[in-house]
Each structure stands twice: as structure tokens, then as C-alpha cells.
C-alpha positions in Angstrom: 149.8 40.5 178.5 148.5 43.6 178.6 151.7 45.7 179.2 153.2 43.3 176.8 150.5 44.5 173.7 150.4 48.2 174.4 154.6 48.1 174.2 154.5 46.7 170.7 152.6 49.2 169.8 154.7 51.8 170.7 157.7 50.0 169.3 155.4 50.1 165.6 154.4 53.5 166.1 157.7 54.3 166.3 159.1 52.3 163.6 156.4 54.1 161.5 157.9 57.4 162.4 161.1 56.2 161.9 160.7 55.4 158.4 158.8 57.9 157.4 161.5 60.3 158.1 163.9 58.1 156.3 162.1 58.4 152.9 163.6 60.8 150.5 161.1 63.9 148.8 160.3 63.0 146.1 160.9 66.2 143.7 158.2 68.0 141.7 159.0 67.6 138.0 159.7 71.8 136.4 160.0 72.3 133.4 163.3 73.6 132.0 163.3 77.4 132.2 164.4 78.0 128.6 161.5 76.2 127.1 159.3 78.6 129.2 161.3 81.4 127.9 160.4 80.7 124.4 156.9 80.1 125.3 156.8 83.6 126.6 158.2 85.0 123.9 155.2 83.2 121.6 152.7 84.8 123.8 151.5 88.7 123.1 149.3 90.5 125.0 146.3 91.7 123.4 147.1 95.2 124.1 150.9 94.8 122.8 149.2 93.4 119.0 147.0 96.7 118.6 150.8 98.7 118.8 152.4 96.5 116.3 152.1 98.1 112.5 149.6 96.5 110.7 150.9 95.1 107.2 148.9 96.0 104.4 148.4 94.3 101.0 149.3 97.3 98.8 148.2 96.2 95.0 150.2 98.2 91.9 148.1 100.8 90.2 146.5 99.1 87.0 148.2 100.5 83.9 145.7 102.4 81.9 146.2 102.0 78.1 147.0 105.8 77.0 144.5 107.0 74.7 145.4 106.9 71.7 143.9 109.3 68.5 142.8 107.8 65.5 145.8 108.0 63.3 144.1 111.0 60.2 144.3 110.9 56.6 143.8 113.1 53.8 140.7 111.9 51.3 140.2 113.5 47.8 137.1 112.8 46.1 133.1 112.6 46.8 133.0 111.0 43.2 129.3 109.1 41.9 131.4 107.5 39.8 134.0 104.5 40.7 135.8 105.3 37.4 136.7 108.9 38.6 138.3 107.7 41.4 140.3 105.0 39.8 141.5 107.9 37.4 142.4 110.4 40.7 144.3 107.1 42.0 146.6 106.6 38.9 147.0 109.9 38.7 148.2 110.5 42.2 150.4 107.4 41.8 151.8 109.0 38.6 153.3 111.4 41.1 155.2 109.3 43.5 151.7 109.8 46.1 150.7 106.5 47.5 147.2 106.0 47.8 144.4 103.9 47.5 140.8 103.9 46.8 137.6 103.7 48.7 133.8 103.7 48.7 131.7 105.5 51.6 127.8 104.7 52.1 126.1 107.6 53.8 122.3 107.4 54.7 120.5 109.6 51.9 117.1 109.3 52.2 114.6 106.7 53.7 112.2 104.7 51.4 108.6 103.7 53.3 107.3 99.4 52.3 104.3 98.2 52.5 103.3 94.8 52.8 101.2 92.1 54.3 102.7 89.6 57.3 103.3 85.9 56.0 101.0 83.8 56.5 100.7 80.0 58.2 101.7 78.7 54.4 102.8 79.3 51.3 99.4 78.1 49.6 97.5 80.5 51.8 100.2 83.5 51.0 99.6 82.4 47.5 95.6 82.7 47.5 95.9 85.8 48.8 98.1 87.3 46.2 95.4 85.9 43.8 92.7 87.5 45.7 94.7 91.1 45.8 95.8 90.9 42.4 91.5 90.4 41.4 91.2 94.0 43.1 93.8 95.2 40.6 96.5 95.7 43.4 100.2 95.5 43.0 101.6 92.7 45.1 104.1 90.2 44.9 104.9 86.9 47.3 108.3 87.9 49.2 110.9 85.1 48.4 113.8 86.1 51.0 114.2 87.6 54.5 112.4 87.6 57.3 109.0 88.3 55.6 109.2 85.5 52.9 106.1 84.2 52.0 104.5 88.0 53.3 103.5 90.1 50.6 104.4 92.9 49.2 102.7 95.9 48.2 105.2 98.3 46.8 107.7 100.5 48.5 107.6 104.4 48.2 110.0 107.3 48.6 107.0 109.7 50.7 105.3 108.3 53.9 102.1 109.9 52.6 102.2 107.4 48.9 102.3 105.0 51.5 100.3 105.6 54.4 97.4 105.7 51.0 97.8 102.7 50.1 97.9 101.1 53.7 94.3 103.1 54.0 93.4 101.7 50.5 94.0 98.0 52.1 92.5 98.6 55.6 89.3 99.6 53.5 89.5 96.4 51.9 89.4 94.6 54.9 93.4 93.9 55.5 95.7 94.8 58.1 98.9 96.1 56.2 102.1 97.1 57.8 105.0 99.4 56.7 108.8 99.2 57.4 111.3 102.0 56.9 113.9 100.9 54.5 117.2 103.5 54.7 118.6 104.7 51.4 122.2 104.8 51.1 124.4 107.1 48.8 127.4 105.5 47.9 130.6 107.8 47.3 134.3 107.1 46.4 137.4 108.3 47.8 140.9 108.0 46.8 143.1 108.0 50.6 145.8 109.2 51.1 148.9 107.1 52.8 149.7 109.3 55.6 153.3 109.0 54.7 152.5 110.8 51.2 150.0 113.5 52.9 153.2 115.9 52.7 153.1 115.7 49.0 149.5 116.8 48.2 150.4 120.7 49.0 147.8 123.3 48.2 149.2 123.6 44.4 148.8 120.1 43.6 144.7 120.2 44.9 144.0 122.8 42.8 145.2 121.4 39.6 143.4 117.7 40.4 139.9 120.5 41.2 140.8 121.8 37.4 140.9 118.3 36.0 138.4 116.2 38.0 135.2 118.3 38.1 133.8 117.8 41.9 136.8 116.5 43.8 136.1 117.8 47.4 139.2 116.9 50.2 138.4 115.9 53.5 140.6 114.9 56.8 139.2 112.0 58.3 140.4 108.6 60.3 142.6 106.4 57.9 140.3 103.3 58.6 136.9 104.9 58.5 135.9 104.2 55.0 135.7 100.9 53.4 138.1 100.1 50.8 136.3 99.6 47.9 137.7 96.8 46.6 
């Protein structure tokens, strides 16, 4: 029996053998080489990317706006009366020269007001006008602006008229203020069109001096003075 168990196990062990050489590899699965082709195209190296040209965003110059010169016109005049300047106007226009009127305000002088801060009511502003006007001081309740219901104490063309009366009412037991009010002188001006400039020739100013006493001429920029109508 013994003999008989050891040779059936020889005959399996070599059966096992047997079949295992029988049994076909079985075949690694590779990808195809063109698809690892193009994946070796998609990689760079580091080093490679540092070579390659950087693209820049390049944005166009802004376009600066040219600067342009106030377009200049001829201005006859200087006039304290509107009148006059109507008359240079028609008379200009008489001559084929196209032009139009205009007033100027130029800062002349500055007058100096006095007055008192409003108080918390009308009533109370109104008992102390009563109470000023029993010291025989000039003072009226202010109706408009941003000191309505203040009052005031008069305004005057020297700083020193007014600083007096501000020391008159600090001695009488108030606490006055003053404000600087600027003093305009108003002028008129005839203008010029620019396209009738050529026409008013040295000949021409004189005879307008002769008959409008005080006419003064001036370049200046076409839209700098307010039309005075």
C-alpha cells in the first residue's frame, strides 16, 4: 500500500508540472505607443518653460486729449453804463461786424458787517433789537440768509468804522461778529465774433475812441465774460 500511495503521488506531481507548462502567459496589458507619444509631448520640463518667450499683455498707450488754447476774442469797452455798450454794439453791427454784448464783475473793494449771531427764536432776536435800539444803536432783525433772525449792526467800507462799533458793543456787554462782504464793479463789453476780429483794424478803433469817450480794447477768451443779457 505503501509503494502504491507514494506512486500516486508522483503521477500528481507530475501532472501538476505537466499542466503548468501547458498554460499560456498571459500578456501584460501596454499601452499603445502613440498615446504615450502625445503624453510626452504634453509634458515640459521645468527647465525647457524658463526658455520659452514669455507672452506679455502689451496695453495701447491712452490717447491724451491735445491741449487745446482757449479760442481769443477781441473786447471793446470798459463802459459804467449798459447803454454805451448797446450803442458800440449797433454801431459795430452798422458795419457788417458781428458782435455781442457783455457784462464783467471784477472785485472792487471789500465792505466790513457787523452784526449779532441769531438767536434760539425769533421773539428773543426780537427783544434784543428792542433792547439795542433803547441804547440808540442802529440794528435791524436779518430776514434772509444764513443769519436770519441775527442782527444787524450796519456794514462799513473801513475795517476801522467797524472794528468801533464792534468795541462800542463788547462794552455794552455783547459779543458782535463781522463778515467781509466783497464789492464788485460791474463793467460792459461789446465781443467780438472771432470771425469779424479782421474787420476791427487799427483805423476803425480809433474812430469808435473819438466817439465813445473811455472805450478801452482788450484780447481775452471768447467765453470768459458773462453775456449780459
Amino acid at each position: 500500500m505503501r509503494w502504491l500511495f507514494l506512486l500516486l503521488l508522483v503521477l500528481n506531481l507530475f501532472y501538476y508540472v505537466w499542466h503548468q507548462q501547458q498554460t499560456p502567459l498571459r500578456a501584460k496589458e501596454v499601452p499603445p505607443m502613440l498615446l504615450y507619444q502625445g503624453a510626452k509631448e504634453d509634458i515640459r520640463l521645468l527647465s525647457e518653460s524658463d526658455k520659452l518667450p514669455a507672452r506679455r499683455l502689451t496695453q495701447a498707450p491712452a490717447e491724451r486729449a491735445p491741449n487745446v488754447e482757449p479760442e481769443a476774442c477781441l473786447f471793446l469797452g470798459g463802459f459804467e453804463e449798459e447803454a454805451t455798450g448797446k450803442a458800440v454794439e449797433q454801431r459795430l453791427l452798422s458795419l457788417d461786424v458781428h458782435s455781442e454784448l457783455r457784462a464783467i464783475d471784477a472785485p472792487a473793494s471789500v465792505d466790513y458787517w457787523v452784526y449779532l449771531a441769531p438767536l434760539a427764536s425769533r421773539e428773543a432776536s426780537i427783544r434784543q433789537l428792542k433792547e439795542l435800539q433803547a441804547r440808540h444803536i442802529d440794528s435791524y432783525i436779518i430776514t434772509q440768509g444764513d443769519l436770519v433772525n441775527g442782527i444787524s449792526l450796519g456794514i462799513f467800507p473801513r475795517s476801522e468804522s467797524a472794528e468801533a462799533v464792534m468795541q462800542r458793543l463788547m462794552d455794552a456787554g455783547y459779543e458782535p461778529l463781522m463778515r467781509e462782504l466783497p464789492r464788485a464793479h460791474r463793467s460792459y463789453w461789446v465781443r467780438v465774433a472771432p470771425g469779424s476780429r479782421r474787420l476791427v483794424d487799427d483805423e476803425m478803433l480809433r474812430k469808435l475812441a473819438v466817439d465813445f469817450s473811455g472805450l478801452h480794447h482788450q484780447i481775452m477768451p471768447c467765453e470768459s465774460v458773462a453775456s449780459a443779457r
